[in-house]
C-alpha positions as CSV (number, residue, x, y, z in Angstrom):
1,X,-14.9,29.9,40.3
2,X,-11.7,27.8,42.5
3,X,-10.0,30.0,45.0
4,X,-6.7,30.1,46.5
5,X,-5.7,31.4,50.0
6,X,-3.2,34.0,50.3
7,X,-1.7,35.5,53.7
8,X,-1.2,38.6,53.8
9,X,0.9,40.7,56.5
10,X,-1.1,43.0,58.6
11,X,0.0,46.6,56.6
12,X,-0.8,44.6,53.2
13,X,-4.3,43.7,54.5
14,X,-4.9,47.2,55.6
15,X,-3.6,48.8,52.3
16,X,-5.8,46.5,50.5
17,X,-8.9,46.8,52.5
18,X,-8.6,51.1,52.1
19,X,-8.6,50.1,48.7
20,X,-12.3,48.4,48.5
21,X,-15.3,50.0,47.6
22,X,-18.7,49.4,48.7
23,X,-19.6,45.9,47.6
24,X,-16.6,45.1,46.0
25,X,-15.0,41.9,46.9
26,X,-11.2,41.4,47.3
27,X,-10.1,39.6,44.4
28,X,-12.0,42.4,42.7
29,X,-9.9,45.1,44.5
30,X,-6.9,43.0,43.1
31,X,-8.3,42.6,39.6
32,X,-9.1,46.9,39.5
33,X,-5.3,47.2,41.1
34,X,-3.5,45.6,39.2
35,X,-5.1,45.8,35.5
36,X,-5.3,49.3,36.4
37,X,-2.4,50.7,36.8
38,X,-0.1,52.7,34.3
39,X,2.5,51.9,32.7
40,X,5.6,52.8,34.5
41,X,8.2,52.1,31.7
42,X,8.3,53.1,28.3
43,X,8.5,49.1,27.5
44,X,5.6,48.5,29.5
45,X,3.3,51.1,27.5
46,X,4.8,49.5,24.5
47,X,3.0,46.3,25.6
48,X,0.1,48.0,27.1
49,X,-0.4,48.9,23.2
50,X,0.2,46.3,21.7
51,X,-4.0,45.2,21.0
52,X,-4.4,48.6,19.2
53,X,-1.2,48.0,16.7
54,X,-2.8,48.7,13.0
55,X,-5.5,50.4,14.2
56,X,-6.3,54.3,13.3
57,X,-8.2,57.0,15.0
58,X,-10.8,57.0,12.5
59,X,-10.8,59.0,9.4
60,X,-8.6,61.6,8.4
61,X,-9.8,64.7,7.7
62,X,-9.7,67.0,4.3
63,X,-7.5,70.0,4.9
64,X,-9.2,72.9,3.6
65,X,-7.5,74.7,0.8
66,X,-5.8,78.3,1.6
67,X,-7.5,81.3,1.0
């Protein structure tokens, strides 16, 4: 896969590398980090969303009738 280089400052680099794991690379870290993250406005949950639009929780269940 083609790469790109990035600098980073010093406190970024050291932010970042708290956030690796064991054997997980840094454009993993970045991936995890940013795909991640919750949605901070109401607009942004909207899109966050937007793949399950149309679809249910599954079937809807029988309500019993009162005894």
């Amino acid at each position: 896969m083609p790469s790109k280089t990035i600098s980073l400052e010093t406190d970024a680099y050291r932010m970042l590398k708290r956030e690796k794991q064991s054997r997980e690379s840094f454009s993993q870290v970045v991936r995890r980090l940013v795909t991640d993250r919750p949605a901070l406005t109401a607009g942004e949950l909207l899109e966050a969303l937007q793949p399950f639009a149309g679809v249910g929780a599954g079937r809807k269940r029988r309500r019993r009738a009162a005894a």
